[in-house]
C-alpha positions as CSV (number, residue, x, y, z in Angstrom):
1,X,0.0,0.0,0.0
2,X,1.0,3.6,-0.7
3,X,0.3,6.5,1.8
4,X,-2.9,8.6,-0.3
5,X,-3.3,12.2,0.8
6,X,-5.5,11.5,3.4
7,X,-2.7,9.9,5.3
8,X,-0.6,12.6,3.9
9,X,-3.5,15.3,5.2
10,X,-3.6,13.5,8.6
11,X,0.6,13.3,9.3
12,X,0.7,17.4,8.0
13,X,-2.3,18.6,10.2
14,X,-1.4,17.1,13.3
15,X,2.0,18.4,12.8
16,X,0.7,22.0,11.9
17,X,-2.1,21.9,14.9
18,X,0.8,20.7,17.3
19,X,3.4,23.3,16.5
20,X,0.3,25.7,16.8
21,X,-0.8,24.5,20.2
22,X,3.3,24.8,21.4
23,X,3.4,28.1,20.3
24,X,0.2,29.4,21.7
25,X,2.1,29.2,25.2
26,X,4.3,32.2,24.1
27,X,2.2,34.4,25.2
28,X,3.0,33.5,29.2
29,X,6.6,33.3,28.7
30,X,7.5,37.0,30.3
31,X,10.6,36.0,32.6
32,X,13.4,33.1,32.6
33,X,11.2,31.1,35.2
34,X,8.3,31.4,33.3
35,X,10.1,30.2,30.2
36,X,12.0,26.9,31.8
37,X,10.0,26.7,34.8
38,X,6.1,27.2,33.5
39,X,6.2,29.8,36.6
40,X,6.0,26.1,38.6
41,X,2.4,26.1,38.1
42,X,1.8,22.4,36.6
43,X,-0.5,20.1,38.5
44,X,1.0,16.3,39.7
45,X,-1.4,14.6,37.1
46,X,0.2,16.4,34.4
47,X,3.5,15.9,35.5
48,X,2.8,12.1,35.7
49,X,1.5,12.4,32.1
50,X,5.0,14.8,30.7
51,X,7.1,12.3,32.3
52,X,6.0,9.5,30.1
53,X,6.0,11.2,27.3
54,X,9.4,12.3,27.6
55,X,10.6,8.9,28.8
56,X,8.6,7.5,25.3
57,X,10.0,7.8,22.3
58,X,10.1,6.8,18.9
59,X,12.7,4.4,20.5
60,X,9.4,2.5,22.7
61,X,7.0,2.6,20.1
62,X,9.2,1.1,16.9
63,X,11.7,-0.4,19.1
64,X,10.0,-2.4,21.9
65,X,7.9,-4.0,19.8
66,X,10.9,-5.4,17.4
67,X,12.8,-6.5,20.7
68,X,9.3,-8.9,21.8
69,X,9.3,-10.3,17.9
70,X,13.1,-10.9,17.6
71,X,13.3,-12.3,21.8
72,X,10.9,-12.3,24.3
73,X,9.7,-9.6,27.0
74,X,12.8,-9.5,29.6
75,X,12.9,-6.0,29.1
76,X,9.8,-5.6,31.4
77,X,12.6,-6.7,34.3
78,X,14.2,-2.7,33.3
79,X,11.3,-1.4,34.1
80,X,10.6,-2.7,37.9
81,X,13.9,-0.9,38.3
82,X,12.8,2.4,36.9
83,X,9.5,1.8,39.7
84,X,11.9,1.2,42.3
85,X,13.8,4.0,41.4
86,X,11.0,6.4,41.4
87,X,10.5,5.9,45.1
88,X,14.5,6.5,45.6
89,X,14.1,10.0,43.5
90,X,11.0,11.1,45.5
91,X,12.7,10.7,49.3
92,X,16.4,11.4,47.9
93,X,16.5,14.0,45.3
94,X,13.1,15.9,45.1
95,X,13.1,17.1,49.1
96,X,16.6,19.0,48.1
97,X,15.3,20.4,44.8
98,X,12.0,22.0,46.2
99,X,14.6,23.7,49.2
100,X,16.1,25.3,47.0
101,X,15.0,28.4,44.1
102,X,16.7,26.3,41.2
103,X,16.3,26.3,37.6
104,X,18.7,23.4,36.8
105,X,19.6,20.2,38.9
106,X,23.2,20.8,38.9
107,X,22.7,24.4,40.7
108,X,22.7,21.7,43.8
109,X,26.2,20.5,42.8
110,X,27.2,24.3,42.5
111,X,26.1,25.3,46.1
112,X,26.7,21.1,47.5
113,X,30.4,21.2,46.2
114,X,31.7,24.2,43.7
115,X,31.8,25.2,39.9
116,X,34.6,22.0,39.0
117,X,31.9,19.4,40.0
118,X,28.9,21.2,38.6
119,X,30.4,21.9,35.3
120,X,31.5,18.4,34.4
121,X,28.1,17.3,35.3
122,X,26.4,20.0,33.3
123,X,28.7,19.2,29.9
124,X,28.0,15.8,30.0
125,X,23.9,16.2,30.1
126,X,24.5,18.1,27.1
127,X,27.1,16.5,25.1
128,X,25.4,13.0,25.9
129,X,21.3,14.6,25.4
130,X,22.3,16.4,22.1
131,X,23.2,12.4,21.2
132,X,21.2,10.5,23.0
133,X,17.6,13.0,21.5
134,X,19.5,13.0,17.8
135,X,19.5,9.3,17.5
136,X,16.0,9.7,18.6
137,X,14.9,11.8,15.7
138,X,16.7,9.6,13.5
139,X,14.4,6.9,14.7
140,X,11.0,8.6,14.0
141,X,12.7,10.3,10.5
142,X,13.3,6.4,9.9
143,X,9.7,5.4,10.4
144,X,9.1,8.4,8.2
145,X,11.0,7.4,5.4
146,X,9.4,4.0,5.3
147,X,6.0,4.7,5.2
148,X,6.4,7.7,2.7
149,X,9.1,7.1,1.0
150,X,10.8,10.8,1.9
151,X,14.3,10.4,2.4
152,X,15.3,10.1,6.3
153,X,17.1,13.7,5.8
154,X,14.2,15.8,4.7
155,X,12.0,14.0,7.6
156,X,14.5,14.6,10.0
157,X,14.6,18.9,8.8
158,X,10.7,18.6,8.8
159,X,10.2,16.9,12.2
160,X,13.5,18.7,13.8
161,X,11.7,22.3,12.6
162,X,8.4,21.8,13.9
163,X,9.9,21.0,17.3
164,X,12.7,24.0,17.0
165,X,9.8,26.1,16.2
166,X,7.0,25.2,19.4
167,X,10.0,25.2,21.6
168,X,11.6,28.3,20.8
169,X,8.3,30.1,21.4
170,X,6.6,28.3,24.0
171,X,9.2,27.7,26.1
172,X,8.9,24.9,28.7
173,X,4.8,25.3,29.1
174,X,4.7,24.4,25.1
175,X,6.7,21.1,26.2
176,X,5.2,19.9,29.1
177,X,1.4,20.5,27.6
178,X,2.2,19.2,24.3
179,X,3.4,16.1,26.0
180,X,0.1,16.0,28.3
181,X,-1.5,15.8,24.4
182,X,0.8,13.4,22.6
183,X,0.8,10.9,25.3
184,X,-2.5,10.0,24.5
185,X,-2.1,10.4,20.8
186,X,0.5,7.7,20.4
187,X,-1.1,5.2,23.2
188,X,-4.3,5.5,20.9
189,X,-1.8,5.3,18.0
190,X,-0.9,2.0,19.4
191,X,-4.6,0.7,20.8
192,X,-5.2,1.0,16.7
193,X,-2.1,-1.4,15.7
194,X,-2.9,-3.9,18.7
195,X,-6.5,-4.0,17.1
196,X,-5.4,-4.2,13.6
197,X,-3.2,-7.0,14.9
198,X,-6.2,-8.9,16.6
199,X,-8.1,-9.3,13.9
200,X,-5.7,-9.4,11.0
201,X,-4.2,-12.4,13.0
202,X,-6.3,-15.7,12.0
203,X,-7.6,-17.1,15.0
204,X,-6.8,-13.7,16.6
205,X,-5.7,-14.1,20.7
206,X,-5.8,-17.4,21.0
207,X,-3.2,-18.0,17.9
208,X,-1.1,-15.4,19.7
209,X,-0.9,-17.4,22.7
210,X,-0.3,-20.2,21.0
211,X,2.4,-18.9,18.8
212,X,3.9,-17.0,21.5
213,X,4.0,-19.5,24.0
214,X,5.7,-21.8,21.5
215,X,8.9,-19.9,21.0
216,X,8.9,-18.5,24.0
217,X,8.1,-15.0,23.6
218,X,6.0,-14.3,26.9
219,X,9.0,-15.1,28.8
220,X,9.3,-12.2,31.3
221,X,12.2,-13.3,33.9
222,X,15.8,-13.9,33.5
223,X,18.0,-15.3,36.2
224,X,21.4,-15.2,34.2
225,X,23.9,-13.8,36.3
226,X,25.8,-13.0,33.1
227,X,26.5,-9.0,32.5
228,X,26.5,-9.3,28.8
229,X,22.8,-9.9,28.2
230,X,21.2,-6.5,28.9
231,X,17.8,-7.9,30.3
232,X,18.3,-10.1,33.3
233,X,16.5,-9.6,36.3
234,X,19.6,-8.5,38.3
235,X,20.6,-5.9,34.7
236,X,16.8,-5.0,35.0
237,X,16.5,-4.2,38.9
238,X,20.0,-3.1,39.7
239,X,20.5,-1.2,36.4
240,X,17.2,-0.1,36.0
241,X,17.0,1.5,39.3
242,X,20.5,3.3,38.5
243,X,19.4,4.3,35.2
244,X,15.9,6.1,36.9
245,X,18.1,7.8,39.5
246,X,20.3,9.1,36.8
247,X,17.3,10.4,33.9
248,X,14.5,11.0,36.3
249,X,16.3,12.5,39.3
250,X,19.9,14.0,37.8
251,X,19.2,14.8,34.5
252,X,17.7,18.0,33.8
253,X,15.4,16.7,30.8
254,X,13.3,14.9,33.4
255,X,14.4,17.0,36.7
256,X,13.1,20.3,35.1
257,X,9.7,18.5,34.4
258,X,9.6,17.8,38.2
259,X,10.8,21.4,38.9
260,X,7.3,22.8,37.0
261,X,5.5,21.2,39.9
262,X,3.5,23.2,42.0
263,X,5.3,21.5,45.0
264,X,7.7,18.5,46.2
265,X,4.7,16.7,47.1
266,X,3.2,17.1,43.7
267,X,6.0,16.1,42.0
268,X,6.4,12.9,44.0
269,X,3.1,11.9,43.5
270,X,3.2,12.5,39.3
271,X,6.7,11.0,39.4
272,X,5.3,7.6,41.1
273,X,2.0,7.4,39.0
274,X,4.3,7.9,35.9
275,X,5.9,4.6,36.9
276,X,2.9,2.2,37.1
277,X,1.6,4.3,33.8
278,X,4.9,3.4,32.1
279,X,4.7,-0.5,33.4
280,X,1.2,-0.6,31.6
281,X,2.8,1.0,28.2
282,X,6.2,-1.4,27.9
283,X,3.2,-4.2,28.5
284,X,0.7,-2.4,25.6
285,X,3.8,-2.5,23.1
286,X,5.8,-5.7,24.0
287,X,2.3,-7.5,23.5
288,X,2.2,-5.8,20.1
289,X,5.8,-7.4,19.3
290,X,4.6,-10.4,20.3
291,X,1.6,-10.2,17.5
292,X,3.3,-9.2,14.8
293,X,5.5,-12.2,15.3
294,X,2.3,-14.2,15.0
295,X,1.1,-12.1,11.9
296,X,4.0,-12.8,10.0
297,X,4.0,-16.2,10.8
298,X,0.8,-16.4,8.6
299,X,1.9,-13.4,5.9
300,X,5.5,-13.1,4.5
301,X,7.4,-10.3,5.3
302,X,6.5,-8.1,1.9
303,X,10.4,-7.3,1.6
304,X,13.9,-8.2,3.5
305,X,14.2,-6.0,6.1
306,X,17.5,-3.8,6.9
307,X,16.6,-3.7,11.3
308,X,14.1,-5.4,12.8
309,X,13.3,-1.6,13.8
310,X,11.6,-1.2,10.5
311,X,9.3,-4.0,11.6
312,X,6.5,-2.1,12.4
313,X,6.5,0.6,10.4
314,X,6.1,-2.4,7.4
315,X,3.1,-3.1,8.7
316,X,1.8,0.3,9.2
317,X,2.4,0.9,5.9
318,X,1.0,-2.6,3.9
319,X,-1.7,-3.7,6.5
320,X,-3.5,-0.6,7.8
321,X,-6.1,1.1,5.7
322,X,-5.9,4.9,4.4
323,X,-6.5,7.5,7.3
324,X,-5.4,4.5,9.9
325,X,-1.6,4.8,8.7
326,X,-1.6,8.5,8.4
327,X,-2.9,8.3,12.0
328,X,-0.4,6.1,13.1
329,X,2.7,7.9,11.8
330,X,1.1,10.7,13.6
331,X,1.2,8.8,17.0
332,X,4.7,8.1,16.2
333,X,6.0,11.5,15.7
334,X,3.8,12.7,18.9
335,X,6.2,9.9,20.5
336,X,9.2,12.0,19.3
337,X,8.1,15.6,20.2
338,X,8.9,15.9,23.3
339,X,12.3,17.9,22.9
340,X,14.7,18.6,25.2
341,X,16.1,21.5,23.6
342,X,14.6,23.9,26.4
343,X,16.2,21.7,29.1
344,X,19.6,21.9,27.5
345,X,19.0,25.8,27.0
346,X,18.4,26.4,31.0
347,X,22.0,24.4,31.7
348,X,23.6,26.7,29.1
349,X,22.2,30.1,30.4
350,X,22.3,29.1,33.7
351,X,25.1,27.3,34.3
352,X,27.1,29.0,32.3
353,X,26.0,32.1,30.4
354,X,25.0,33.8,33.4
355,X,28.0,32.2,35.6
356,X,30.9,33.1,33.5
357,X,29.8,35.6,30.7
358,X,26.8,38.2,31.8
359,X,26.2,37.4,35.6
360,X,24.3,41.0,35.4
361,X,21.9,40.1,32.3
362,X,18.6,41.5,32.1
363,X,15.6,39.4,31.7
364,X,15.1,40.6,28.5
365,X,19.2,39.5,27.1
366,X,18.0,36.4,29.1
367,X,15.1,35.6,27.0
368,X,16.9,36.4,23.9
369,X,20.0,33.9,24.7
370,X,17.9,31.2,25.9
371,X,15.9,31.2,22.7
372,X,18.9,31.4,20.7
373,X,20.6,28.1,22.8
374,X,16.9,26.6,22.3
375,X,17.3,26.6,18.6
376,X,20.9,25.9,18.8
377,X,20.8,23.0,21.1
378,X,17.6,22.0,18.4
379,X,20.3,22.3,15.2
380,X,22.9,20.1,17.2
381,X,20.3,17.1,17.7
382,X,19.2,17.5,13.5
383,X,22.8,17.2,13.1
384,X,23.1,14.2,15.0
385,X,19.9,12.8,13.3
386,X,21.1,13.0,10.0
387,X,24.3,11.4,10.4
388,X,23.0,8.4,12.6
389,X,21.3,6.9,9.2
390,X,24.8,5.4,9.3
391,X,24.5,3.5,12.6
392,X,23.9,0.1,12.3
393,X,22.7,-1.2,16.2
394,X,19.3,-1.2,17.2
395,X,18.4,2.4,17.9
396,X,16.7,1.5,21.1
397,X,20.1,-0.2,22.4
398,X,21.9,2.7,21.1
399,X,20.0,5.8,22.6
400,X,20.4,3.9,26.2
401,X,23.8,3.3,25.6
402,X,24.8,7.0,24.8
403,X,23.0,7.8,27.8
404,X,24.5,5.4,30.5
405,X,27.8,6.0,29.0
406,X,29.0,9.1,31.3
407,X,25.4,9.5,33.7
408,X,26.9,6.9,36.1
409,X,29.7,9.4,37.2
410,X,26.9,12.4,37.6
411,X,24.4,10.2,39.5
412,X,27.3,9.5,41.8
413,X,28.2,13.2,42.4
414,X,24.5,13.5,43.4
415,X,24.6,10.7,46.0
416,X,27.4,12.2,47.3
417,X,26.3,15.1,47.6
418,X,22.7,14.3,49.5
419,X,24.1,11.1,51.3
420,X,27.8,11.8,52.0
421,X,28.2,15.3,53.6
422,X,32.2,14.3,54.3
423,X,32.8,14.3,51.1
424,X,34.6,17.5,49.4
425,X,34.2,19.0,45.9
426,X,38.4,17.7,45.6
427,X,37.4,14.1,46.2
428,X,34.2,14.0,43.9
429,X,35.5,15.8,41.3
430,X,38.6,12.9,41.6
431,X,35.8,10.2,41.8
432,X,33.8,11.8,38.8
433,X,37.4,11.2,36.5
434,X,38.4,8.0,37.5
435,X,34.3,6.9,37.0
436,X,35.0,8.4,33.5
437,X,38.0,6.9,32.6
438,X,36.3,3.4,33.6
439,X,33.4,3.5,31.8
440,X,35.8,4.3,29.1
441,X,37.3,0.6,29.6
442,X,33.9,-0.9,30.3
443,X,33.1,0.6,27.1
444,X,35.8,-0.3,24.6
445,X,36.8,-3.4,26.4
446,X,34.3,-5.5,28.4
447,X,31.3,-7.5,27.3
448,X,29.3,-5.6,30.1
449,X,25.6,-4.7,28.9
450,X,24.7,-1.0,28.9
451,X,22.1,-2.3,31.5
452,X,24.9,-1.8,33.7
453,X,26.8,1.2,33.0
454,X,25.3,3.6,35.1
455,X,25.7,1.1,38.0
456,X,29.3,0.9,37.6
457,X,30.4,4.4,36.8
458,X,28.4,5.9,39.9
459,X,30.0,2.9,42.1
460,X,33.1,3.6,41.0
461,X,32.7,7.5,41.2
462,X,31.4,7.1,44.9
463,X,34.0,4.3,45.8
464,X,37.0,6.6,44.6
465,X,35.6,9.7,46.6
466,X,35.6,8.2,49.5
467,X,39.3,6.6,48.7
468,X,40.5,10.3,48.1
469,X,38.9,11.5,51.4
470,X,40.5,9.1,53.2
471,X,43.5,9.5,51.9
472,X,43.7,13.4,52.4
473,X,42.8,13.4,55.9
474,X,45.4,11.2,56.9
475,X,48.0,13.9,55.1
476,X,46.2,16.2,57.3
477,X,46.8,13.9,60.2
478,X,50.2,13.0,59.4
């Protein structure tokens, strides 16, 4: 089947109506706080309802599914770590945030230890988000180019615009209210292909069962104690629960979501919800994996396939109806919009514009800068987008592993600072390089999965701080 312009009509409007509905929240954006703070006016259910949709991508909705039809659904172990971790952010990390008048997470490493810690922290978020949200347009330019036919670079300048465009003007508001919108575009997005599924599938849930069952593919726990597989239990709890500490209560993507809260107690509450909410999604999309193993048991796969990432968008495109796939792509690019441009702009205005170049900026230079770093930080990810058609992992593996890759060594500067109040900005800093320079090895020269990255470089980062401590107290002693 070939898109007609009614899917054509349907992927264009929803992209006009959202970048319309972004930018009608300009009009509220009058100071810096209003801009990447929403003037901390949004209620706990809509924070519950941002945080999934930032935490959803493209990734989740092409991605999960191919990882149930090519293995099984261990990755549901990764996410009771990220509900575990959700009740470690909410007694740990959100108390100290709401004590404090902050517009970036890592303000608390500035006043907790010094400029040295907070600036390595800060310059990893954005040299590892500008990656980590590039390979993530690349995913939904991907699905894009199959279902149209548009080469992945123009989709990636169309999709990048469009979310340049609603950020720049709406600021932080435009995000989080956007998000509120898209989240239950793409879950009905996906209700439609798990229908679709049903009764495409001859014999519908019961052949699913049976087809599943037979290879396996409802197999949800894994008691390998190996560290190469990424989805064992011990990966999925231990690293999964790192890896929520690190995006949902470090990084200021997710952290400045929590800071729009009306209060600590609101943001605890949306940020707990968000984890059962997210349990019931990876469920909703694995189980569509799952049937479209079963559905191409029955039909041939109408071509050879490059990633099993393009799995579903082949379907979208040669077994949905007109108006149904233009509907669908839709739900897949809501899955992508939820930029973090804005978030990266607050870490560059105010850790560092207003640090080190104009600590005595007006609001009105402020404004300006941070909508010039907002498209900026935008440009950076299209750039990152483009050149990732080139990649050749899964995307979903690939976004996580950019991510892990240096958070470990941050999300152990953050324990420290909350938990170990011995600790000086000397012997974290210390802890923070050597945590580096092992995930560097882990990298490049173990079969470790990205599962446990994060694990490891904060382990190490908080091991060697306290090592250093030690070890310059008793020079002071000596």
């Amino acid at each position: 089947m070939v898109l007609t312009w009614i899917d054509y009509l349907v992927i264009g409007g929803y992209l006009v109506a959202i970048t319309a509905f972004g930018s009608y929240f300009a009009r509220f954006q009058k100071t810096t706080r209003d801009y990447f703070l929403t003037g901390q006016s949004v209620p706990w259910w809509a924070i519950c309802f941002t945080i999934v949709a930032t935490e959803t991508s493209t990734l989740t909705f092409i991605s999960v599914p191919a990882t149930a039809y090519a293995g099984n659904m261990t990755f549901l172990q990764l996410v009771f770590g990220y509900i575990v971790g959700r009740v470690l952010i909410s007694v740990l990390f959100i108390p100290a945030y709401f004590r404090r008048e902050l517009f970036t997470s890592y303000e608390l490493l500035q006043r907790r230890f010094g400029p040295r810690v907070k600036n390595v922290s800060a310059l990893i978020f954005l040299a590892t988000r500008a990656l980590a949200d590039g390979i993530r347009l690349f995913a939904t330019a991907l699905v894009i180019s199959v279902v149209t036919h548009v080469p992945v670079t123009w989709a990636v300048l169309v999709i990048g615009g469009a979310m340049i465009v609603y950020t720049v003007r709406g600021g932080a508001s435009a995000v989080i209210w956007t998000d509120v919108v898209q989240l239950f575009v793409y879950l009905a997005g996906a209700a439609v292909v798990l229908v679709s599924l049903l009764s495409s599938i001859p014999g519908g849930w019961t052949e699913v069962v049976r087809a599943g069952s037979a290879a396996g593919k409802f197999r949800v726990f894994d008691f390998s104690a190996s560290i190469s597989r990424p989805y064992t239990f011990w990966a999925g709890v231990i690293g999964g629960v790192a890896l929520t500490l690190s995006t949902h209560g470090t990084d200021q993507f997710l952290v400045q979501r929590l800071l729009s809260a009306r209060s600590a107690r609101d943001a605890s509450r949306g940020l707990i919800l968000s984890g059962l909410l997210v349990f019931v999604q990876f469920v909703l999309f694995l189980l569509i994996g799952v049937m479209l193993f079963t559905y191409y048991q029955h039909v041939p796969l109408p071509r050879t396939l490059a990633r099993n990432d393009e799995l579903l968008p082949t379907f979208i495109v040669t077994a949905l109806s007109h108006g149904a796939a233009g509907f669908i792509v839709a739900a897949i690019v809501a899955a992508a919009l939820s930029p973090s441009i804005n978030a990266m702009a607050a870490t560059t205005v105010n850790d560092f514009y207003t640090k080190y170049w104009r600590p005595d900026a007006d609001e009105r230079t402020l404004m300006r800068v941070s909508r010039m770093w907002t498209v900026v930080w935008g440009v950076a990810q299209i750039g990152v987008a483009i050149a990732a058609q080139w990649m050749q992992q899964s995307v979903l593996d690939a976004g996580l592993a950019v991510l892990s890759y240096a958070a470990g060594p941050v999300l152990g500067a953050f324990l420290l600072g909350t938990l170990a109040r011995s600790i000086d900005e000397g012997a974290t800093f210390g802890g923070m390089i050597v945590g580096l320079l092992m995930m560097t090895i882990v990298w490049q020269w173990t079969p470790a999965a990205f599962t446990w990255y994060i694990f490891i470089g904060a382990a190490t980062t908080v091991a060697t701080a306290f090592l250093i401590q030690a070890a310059t107290r008793e020079r002071r002693t000596a």
